[in-house]
PAMAR-222478 format. One record per residue: residue number from 1; x, y, z of N, C-alpha, C, O, CB in turn. Coordinates in nm, 3 decimals. Each point is the difference from the previous one (the first is absolute). Glycine has a CB too. Layout:
(NUM (X Y Z) (X Y Z) (X Y Z) (X Y Z) (X Y Z))
...
//
This chain:
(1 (0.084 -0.118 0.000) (-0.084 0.118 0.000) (0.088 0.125 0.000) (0.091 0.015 0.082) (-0.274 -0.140 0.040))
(2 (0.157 0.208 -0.209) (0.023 0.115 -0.029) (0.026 0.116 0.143) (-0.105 0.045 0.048) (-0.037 -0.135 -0.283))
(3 (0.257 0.132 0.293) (0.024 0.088 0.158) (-0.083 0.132 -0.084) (-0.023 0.031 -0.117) (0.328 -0.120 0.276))
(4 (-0.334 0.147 -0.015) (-0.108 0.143 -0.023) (0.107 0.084 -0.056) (0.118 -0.003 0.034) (-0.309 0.004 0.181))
(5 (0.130 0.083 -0.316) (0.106 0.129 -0.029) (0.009 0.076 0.066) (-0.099 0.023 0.068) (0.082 -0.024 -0.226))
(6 (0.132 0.081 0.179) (0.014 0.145 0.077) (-0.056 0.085 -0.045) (-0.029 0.012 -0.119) (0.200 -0.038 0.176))
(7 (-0.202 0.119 0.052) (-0.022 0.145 -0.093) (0.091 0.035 -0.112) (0.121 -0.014 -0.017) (-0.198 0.104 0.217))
(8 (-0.054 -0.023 -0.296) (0.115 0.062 -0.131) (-0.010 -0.118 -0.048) (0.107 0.013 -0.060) (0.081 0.163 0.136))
(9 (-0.231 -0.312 -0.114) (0.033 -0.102 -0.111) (0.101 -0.084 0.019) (0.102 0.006 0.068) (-0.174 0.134 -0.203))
(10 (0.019 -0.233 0.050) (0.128 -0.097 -0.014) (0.147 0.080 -0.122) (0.098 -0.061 -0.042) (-0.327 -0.196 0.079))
(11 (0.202 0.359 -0.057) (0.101 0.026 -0.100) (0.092 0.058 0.051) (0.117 -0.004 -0.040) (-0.244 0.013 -0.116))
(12 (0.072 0.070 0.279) (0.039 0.116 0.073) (0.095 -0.091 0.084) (0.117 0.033 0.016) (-0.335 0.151 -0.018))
(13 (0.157 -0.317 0.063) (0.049 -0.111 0.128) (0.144 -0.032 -0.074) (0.112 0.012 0.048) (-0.378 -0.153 0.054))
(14 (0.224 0.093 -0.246) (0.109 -0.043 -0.048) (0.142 0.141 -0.028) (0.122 -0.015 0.013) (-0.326 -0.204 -0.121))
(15 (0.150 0.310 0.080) (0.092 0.106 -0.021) (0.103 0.006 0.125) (0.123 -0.002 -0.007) (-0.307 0.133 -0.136))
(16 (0.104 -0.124 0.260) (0.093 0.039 0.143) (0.060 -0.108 0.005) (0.121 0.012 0.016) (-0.253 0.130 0.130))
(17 (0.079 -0.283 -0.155) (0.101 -0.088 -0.014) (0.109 -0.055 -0.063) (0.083 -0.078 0.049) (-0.222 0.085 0.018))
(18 (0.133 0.054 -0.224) (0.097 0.033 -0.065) (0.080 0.122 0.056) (0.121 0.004 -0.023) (-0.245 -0.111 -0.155))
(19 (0.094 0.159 0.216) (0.106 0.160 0.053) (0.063 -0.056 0.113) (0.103 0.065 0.024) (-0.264 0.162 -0.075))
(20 (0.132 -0.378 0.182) (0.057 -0.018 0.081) (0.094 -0.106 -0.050) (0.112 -0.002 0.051) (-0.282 0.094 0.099))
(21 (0.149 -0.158 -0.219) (0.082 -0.117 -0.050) (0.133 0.100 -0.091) (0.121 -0.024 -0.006) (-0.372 -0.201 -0.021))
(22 (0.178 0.331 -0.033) (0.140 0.065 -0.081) (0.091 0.098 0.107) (0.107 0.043 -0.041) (-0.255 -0.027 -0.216))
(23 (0.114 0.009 0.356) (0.022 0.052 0.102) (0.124 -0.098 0.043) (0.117 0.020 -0.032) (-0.366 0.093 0.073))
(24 (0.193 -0.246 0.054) (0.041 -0.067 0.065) (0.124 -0.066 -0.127) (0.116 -0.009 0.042) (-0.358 -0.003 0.158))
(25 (0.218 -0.027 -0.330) (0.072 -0.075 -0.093) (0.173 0.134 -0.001) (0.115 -0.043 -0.006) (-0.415 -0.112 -0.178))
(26 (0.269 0.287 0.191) (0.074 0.127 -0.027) (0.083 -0.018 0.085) (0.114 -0.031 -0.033) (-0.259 0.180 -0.044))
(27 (0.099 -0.130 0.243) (0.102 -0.028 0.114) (0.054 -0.107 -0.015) (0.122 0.020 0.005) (-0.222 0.083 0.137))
(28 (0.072 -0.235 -0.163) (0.051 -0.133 0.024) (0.090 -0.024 -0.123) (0.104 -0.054 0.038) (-0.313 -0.033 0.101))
(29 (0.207 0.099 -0.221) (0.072 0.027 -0.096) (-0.002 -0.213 -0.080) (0.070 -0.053 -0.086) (0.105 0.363 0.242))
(30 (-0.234 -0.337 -0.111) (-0.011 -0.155 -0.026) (-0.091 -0.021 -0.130) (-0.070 0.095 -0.037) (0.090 -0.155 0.304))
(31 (-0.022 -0.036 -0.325) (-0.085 -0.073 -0.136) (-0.165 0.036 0.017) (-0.033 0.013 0.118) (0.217 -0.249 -0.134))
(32 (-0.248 0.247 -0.043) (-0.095 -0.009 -0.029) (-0.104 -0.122 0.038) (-0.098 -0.003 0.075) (0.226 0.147 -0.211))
(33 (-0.059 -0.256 0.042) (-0.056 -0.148 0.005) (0.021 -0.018 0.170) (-0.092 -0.032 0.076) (0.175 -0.080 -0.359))
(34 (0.048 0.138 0.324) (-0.017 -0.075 0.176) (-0.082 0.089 0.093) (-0.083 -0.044 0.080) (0.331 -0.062 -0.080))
(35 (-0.210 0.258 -0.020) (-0.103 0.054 0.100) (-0.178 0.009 -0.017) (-0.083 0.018 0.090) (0.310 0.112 -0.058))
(36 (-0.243 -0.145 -0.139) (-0.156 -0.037 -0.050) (-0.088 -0.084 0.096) (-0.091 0.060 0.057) (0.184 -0.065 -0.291))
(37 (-0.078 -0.098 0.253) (-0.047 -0.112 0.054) (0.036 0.054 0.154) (-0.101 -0.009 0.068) (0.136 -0.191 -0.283))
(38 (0.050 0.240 0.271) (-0.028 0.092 0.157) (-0.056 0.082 0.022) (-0.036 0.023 0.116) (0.169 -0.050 -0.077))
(39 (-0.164 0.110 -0.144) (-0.067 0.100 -0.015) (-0.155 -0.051 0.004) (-0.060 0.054 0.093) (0.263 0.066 -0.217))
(40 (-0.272 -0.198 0.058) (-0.118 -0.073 -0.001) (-0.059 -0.044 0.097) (-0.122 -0.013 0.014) (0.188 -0.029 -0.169))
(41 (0.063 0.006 0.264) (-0.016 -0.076 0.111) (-0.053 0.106 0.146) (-0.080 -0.034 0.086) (0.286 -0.152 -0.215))
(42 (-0.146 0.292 0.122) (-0.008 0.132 0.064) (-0.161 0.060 -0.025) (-0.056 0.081 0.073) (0.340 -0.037 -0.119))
(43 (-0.329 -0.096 -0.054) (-0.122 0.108 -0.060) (-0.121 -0.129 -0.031) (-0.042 -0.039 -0.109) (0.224 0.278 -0.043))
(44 (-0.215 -0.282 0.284) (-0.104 -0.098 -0.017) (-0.141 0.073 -0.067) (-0.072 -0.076 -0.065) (0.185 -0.064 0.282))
(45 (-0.149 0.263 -0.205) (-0.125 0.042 -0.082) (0.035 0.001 -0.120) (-0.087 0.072 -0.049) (-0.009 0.053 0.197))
(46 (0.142 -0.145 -0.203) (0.062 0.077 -0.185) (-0.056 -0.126 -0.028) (0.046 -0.109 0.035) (0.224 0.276 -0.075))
(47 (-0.411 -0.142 -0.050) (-0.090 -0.075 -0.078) (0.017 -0.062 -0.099) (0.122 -0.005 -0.015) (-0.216 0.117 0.084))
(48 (0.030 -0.180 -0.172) (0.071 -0.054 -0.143) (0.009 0.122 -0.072) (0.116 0.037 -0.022) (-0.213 -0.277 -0.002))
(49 (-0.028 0.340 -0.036) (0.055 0.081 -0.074) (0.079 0.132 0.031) (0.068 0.071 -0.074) (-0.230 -0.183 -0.021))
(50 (0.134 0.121 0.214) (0.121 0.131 0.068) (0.134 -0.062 -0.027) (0.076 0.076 -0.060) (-0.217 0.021 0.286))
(51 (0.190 -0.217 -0.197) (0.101 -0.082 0.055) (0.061 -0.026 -0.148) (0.114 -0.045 -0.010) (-0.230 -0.069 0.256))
(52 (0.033 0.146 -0.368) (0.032 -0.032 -0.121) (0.035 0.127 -0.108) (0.076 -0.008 -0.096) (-0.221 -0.201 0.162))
(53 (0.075 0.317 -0.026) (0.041 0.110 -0.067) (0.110 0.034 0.086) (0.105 0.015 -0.062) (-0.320 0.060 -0.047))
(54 (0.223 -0.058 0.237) (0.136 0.033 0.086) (0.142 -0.077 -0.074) (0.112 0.048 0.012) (-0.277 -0.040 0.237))
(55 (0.142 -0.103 -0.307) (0.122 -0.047 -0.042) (0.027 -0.028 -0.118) (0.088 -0.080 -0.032) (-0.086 0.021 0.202))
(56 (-0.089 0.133 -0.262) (0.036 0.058 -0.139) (0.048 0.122 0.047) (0.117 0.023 -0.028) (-0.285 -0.131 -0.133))
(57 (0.111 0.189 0.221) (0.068 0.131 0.024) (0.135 -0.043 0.054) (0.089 0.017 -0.083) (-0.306 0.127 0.133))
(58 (0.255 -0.194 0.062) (0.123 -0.046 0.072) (0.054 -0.056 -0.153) (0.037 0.102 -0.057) (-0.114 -0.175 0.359))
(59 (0.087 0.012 -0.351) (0.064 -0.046 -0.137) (0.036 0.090 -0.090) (0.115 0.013 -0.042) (-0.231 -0.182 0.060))
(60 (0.013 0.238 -0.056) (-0.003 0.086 -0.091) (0.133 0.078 0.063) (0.110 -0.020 -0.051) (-0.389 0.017 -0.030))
(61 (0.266 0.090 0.190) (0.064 0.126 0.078) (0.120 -0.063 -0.052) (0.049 0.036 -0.107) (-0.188 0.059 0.343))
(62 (0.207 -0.225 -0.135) (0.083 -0.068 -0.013) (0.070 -0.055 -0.151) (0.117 -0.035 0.009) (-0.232 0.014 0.216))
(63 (0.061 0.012 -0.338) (0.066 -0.046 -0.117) (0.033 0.156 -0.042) (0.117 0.026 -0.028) (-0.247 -0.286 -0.042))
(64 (0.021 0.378 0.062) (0.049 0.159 -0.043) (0.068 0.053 0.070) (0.021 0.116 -0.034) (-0.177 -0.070 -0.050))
(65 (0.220 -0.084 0.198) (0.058 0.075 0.105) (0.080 0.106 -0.054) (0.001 0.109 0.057) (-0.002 -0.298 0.085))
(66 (0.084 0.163 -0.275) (0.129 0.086 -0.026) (-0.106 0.127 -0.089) (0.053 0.111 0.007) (0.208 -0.340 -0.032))
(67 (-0.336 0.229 -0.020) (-0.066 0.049 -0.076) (-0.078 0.127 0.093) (0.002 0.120 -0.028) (-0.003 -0.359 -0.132))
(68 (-0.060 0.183 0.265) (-0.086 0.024 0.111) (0.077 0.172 0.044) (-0.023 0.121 -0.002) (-0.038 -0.445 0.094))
(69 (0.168 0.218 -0.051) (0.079 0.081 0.099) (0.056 0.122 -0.083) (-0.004 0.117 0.036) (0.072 -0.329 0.117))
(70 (-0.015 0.162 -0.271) (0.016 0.111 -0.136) (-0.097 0.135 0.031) (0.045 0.108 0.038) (-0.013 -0.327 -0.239))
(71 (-0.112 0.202 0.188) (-0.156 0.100 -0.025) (0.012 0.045 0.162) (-0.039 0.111 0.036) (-0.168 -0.268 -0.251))
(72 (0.260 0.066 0.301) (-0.059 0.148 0.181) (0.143 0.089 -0.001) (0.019 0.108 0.055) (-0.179 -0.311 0.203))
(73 (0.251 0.126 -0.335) (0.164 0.111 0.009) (-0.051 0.133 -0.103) (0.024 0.121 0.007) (0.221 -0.359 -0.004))
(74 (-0.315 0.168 -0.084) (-0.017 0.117 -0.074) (-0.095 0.099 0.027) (0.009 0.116 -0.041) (0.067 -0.245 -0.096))
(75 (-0.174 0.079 0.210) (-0.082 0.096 0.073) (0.014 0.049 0.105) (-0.075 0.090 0.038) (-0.030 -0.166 -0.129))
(76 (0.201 0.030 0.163) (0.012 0.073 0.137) (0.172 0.040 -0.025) (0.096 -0.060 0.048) (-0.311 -0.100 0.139))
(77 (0.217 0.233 -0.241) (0.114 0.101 -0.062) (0.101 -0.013 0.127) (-0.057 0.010 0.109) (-0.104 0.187 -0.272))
(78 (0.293 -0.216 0.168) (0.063 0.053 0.075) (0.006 -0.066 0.133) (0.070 0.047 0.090) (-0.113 0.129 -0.227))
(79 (-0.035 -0.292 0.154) (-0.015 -0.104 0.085) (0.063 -0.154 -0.016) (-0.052 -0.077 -0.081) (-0.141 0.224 0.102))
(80 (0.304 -0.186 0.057) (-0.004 -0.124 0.016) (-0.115 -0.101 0.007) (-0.050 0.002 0.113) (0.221 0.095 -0.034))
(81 (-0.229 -0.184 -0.158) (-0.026 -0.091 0.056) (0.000 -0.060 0.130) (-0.093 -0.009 0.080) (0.129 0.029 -0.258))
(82 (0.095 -0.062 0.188) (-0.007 -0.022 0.192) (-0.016 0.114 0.121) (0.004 -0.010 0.123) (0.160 -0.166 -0.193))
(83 (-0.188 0.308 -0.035) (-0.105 0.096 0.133) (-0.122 -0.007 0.007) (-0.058 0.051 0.097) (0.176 0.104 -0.106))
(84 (-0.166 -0.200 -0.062) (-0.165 0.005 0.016) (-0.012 -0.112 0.102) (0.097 -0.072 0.025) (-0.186 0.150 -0.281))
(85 (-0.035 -0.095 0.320) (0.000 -0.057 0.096) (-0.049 -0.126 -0.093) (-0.028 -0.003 -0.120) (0.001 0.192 0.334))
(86 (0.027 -0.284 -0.121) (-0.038 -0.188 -0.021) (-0.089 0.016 -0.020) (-0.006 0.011 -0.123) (0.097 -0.149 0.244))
(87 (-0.213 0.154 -0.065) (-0.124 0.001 -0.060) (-0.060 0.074 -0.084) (-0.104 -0.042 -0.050) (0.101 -0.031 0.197))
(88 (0.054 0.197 -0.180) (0.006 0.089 -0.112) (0.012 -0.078 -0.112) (-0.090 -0.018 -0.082) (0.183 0.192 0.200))
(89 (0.022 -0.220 -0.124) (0.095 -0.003 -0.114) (-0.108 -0.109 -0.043) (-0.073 0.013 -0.099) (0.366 0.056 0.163))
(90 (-0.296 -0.199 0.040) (-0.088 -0.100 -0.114) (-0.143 -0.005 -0.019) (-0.068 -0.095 -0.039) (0.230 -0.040 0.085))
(91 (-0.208 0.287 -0.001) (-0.201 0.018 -0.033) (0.083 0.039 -0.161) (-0.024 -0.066 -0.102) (-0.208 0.221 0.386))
(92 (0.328 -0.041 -0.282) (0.019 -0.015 -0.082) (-0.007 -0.049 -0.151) (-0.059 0.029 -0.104) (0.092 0.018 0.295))
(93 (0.092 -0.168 -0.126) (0.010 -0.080 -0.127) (-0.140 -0.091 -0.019) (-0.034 -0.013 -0.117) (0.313 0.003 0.145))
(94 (-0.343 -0.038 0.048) (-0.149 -0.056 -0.024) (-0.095 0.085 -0.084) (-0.078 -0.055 -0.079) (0.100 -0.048 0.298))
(95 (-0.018 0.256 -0.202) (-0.125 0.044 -0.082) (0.104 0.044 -0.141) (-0.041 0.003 -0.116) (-0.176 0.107 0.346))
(96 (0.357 -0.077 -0.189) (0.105 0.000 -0.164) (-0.030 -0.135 -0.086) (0.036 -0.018 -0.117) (0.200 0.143 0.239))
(97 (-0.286 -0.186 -0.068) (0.031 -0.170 -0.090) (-0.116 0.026 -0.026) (-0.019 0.020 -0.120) (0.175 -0.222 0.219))
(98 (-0.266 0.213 -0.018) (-0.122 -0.040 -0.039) (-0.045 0.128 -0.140) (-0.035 -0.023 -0.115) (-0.026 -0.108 0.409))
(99 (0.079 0.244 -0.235) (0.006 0.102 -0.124) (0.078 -0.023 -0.177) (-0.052 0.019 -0.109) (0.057 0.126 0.360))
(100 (0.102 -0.180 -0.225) (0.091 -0.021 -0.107) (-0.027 -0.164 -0.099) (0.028 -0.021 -0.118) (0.157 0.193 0.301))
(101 (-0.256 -0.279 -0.069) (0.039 -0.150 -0.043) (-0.164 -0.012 -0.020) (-0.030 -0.088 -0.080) (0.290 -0.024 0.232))
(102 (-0.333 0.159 -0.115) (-0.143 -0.072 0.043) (-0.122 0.083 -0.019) (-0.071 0.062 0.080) (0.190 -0.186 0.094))
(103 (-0.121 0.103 -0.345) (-0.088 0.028 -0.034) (-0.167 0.048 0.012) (-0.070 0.093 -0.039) (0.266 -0.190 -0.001))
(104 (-0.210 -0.047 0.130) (-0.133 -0.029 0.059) (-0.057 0.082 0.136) (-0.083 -0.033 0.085) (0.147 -0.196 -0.188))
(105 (-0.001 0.325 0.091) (-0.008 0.097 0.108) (0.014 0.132 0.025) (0.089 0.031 0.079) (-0.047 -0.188 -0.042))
(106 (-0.102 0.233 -0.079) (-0.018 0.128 -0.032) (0.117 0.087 0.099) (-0.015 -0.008 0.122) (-0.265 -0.042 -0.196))
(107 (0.401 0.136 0.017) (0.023 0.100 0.087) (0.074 0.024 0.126) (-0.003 0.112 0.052) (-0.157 -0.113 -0.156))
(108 (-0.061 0.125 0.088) (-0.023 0.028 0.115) (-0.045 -0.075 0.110) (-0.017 0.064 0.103) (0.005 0.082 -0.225))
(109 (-0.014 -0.285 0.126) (0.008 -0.061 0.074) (0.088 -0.041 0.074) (0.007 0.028 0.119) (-0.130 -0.035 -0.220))
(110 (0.224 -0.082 0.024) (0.110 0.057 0.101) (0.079 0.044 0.069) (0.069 -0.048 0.090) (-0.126 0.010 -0.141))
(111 (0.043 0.198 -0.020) (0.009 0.085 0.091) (-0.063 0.029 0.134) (0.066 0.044 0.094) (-0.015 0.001 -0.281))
(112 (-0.196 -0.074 0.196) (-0.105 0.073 0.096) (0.054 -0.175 0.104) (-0.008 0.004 0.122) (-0.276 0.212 -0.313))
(113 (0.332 -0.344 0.123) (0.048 -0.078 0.146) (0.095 0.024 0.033) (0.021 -0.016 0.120) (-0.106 -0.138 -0.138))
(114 (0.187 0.201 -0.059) (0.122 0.019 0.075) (-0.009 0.117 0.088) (0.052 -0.008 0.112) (0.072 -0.094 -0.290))
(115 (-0.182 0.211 0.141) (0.024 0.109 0.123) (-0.141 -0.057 0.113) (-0.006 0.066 0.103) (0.124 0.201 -0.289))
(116 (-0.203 -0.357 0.176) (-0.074 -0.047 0.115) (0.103 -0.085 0.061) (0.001 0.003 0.123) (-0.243 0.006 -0.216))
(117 (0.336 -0.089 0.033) (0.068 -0.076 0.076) (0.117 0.013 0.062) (0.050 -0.082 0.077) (-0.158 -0.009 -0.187))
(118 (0.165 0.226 0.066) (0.150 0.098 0.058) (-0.089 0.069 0.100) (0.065 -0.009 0.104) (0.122 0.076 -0.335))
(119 (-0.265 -0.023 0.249) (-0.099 0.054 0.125) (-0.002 -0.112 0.140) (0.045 0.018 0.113) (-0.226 0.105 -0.323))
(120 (0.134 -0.203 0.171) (-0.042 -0.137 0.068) (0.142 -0.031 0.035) (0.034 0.057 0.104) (-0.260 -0.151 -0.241))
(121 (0.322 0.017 0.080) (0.124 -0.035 0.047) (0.110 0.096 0.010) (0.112 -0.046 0.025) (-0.183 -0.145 -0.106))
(122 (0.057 0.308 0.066) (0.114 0.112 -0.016) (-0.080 0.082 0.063) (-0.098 -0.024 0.070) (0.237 -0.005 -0.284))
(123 (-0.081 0.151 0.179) (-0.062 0.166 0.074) (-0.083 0.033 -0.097) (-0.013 -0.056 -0.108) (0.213 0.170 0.231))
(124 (-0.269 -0.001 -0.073) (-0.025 0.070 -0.058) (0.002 0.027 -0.092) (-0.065 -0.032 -0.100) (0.076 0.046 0.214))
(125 (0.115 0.089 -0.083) (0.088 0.030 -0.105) (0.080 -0.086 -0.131) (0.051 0.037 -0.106) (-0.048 0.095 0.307))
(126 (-0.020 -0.248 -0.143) (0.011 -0.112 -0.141) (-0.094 0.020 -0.103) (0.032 0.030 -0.115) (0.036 -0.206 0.252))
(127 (-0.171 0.161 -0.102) (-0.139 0.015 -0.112) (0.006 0.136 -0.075) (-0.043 -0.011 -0.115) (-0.128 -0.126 0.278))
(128 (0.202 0.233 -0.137) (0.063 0.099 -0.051) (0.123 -0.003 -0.111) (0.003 0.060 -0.107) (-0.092 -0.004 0.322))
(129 (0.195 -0.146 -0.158) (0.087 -0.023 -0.105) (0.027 -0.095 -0.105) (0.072 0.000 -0.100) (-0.019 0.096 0.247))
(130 (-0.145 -0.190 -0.085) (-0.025 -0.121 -0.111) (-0.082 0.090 -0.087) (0.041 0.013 -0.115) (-0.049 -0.260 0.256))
(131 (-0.122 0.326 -0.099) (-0.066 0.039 -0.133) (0.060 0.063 -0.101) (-0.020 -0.033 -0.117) (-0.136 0.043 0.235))
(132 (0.256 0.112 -0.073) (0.075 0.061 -0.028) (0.120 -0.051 -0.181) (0.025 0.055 -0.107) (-0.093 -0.002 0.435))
(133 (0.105 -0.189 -0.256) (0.067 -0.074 -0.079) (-0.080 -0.050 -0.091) (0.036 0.026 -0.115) (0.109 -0.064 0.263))
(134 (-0.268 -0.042 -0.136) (-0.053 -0.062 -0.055) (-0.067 0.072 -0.169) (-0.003 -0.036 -0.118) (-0.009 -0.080 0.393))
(135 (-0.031 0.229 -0.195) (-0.045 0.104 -0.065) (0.082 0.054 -0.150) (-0.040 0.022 -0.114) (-0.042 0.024 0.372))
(136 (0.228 -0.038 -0.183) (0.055 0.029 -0.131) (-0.002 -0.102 -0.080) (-0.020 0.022 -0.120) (0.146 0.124 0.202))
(137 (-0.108 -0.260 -0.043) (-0.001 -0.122 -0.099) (-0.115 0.030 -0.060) (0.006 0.018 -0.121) (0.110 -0.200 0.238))
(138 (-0.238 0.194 -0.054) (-0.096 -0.030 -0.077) (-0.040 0.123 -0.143) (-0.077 -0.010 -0.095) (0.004 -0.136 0.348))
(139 (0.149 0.238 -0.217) (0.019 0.123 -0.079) (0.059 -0.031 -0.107) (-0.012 0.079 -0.095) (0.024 0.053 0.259))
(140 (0.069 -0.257 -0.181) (0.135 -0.023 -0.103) (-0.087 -0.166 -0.075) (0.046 -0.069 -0.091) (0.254 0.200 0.289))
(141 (-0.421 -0.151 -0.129) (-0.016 -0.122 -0.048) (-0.061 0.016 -0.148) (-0.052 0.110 -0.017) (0.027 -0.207 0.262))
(142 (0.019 0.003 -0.366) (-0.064 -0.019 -0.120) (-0.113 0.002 0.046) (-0.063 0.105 -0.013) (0.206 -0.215 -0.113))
(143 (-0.209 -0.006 0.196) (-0.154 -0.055 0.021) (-0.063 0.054 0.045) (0.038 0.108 0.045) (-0.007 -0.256 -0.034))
(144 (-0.191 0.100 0.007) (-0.090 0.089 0.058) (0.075 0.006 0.182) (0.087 -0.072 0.049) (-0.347 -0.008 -0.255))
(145 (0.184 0.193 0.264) (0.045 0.013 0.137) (-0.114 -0.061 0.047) (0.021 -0.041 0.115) (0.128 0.247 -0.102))
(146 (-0.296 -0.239 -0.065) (-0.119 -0.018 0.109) (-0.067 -0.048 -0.011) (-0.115 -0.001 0.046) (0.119 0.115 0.006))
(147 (0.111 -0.237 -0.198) (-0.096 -0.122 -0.038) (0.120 -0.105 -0.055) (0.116 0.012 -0.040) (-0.372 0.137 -0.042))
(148 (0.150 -0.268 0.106) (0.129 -0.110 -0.053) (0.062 0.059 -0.153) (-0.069 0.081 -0.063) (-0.070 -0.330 0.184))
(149 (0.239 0.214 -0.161) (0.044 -0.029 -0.082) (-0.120 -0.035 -0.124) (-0.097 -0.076 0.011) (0.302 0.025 0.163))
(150 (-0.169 0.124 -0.281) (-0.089 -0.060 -0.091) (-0.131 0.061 -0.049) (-0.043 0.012 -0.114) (0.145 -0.186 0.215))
(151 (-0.158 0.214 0.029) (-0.180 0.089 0.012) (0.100 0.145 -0.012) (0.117 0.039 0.011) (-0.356 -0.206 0.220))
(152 (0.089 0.217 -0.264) (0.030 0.120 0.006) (0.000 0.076 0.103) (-0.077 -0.048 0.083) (0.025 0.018 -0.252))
(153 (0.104 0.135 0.209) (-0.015 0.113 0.105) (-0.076 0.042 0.019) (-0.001 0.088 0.086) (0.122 -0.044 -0.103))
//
């Protein structure tokens, strides 16, 4: 049987859980394949389909990483990488991947989770700077901003 969703959806459940696994994968600096399966083990609510988009995103983030990370150097001008904070950096790269790789998902959407979810696990003032970043990307993108791929605007 299917665990109850959290508030905000199963997309949303799966998002934060992708942002803790890319979090936790960042510090630890270990494989993918081995910390996966501990990670699963830690997060007894994570449902089939939360538990399944969380790790296309975790995949996804993880195979674009060099790409990812490309696009926040370039948007956050004048910033190390290793200054932005840990949880910054990988709401980040989750709504960079999802914007750049993933069609099936408009945007501004993930924009409007990532600064709900730099709020929630960060400051304030995170949700502020994730939008900030995100924003310009989304300024520089080809595709629609507020529809999948494909439809029109």
């Amino acid at each position: 049987m299917e665990k109850p969703v959290k508030p905000g959806g199963t997309r949303r459940h799966a998002r934060e859980l992708a942002a803790q696994f890319l979090y936790q994968h960042d510090l630890g600096g270990g494989g993918i394949e081995e910390e996966l399966p501990f990670f699963w083990q830690t997060q007894p609510e994570a449902g089939g389909a939360a538990r399944k988009f969380a790790e296309e995103l975790i995949h996804g983030c993880v195979e674009h990483r060099t790409v990812v990370d490309e696009k926040i150097q370039k948007y956050t001008e004048h910033w190390e990488l290793s200054r932005i904070a840990a949880v910054d950096r990988n709401i980040l790269r989750l709504a960079i991947y999802e914007m750049l790789f993933r069609d099936d998902i408009p945007p501004v959407v993930s924009i409007n989770e990532a600064v709900d979810i730099a709020k929630k696990y960060s400051t304030q003032e995170s949700g502020a700077f994730v939008n900030g970043i995100l924003d310009r990307l989304k300024a520089d993108l080809t595709r629609p901003a507020r529809t999948t791929a494909g439809k029109a605007e």
